[in-house]
C-alpha positions, 0 to 999 in steps of 0.5 A, a space after each residue: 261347574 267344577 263343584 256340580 263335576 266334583 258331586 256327580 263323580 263322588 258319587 258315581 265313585 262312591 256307589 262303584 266302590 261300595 258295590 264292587 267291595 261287596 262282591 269281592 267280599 262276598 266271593 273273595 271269602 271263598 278263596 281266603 278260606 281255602 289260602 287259611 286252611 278253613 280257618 273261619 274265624 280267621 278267614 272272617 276277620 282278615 276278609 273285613 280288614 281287606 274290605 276296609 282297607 279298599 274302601 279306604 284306598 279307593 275312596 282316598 284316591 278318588 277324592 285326591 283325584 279332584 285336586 287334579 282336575 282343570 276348571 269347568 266351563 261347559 257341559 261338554 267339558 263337565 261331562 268328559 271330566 267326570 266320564 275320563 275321572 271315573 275311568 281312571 277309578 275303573 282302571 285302578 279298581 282293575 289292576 288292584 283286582 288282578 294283583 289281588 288275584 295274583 298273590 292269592 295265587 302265588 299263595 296258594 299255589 306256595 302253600 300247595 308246595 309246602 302242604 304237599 312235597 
């Protein structure tokens, strides 16, 4: 049962990740143009740098969570794994998303004061 848990969470995990990569790539570039000064190119490249960078993280944290999960015996038990390991992947997807936030804050907000005295 742990093999069928480990597939379904993988590709529950897969499928969020991907998702909410792309839209935090697609909006974020938004922001990073504005921290840039309009730099596109620059702008371009850094948001693909951070885009790889969560896939890499996120993936790698998912699937170093299995090595943590207790064996399977039922489809109760299998449910709650997969149900408790993908909040855990929502969670970190979270607080990733609000330090993001907060240092694109602080740089701006940084950049603001030293643009404009």
């Amino acid at each position: 049962m742990n093999t069928l848990a480990y597939i379904i969470y993988l590709i529950i995990t897969y499928l969020i990740t991907v998702r909410v990569g792309f839209v935090f790539f697609r909006n974020g570039r938004v922001f990073i143009l504005n921290l840039l000064n309009n730099d596109v190119s620059l702008t371009d490249a850094i948001n693909r740098i951070l885009l790889v960078g969560y896939y890499l993280v996120n993936l790698g944290y998912a699937a170093l969570m299995i090595s943590t999960w207790d064996d399977i015996f039922s489809w109760t038990g299998l449910l709650f794994s997969v149900v408790f390991m993908t909040s855990k992947i929502l969670l970190t997807l979270a607080v990733m998303h609000y330090i993001n936030m907060l240092v694109i804050y602080l740089i701006s907000k940084r950049n603001k004061s030293i643009f404009h005295p």
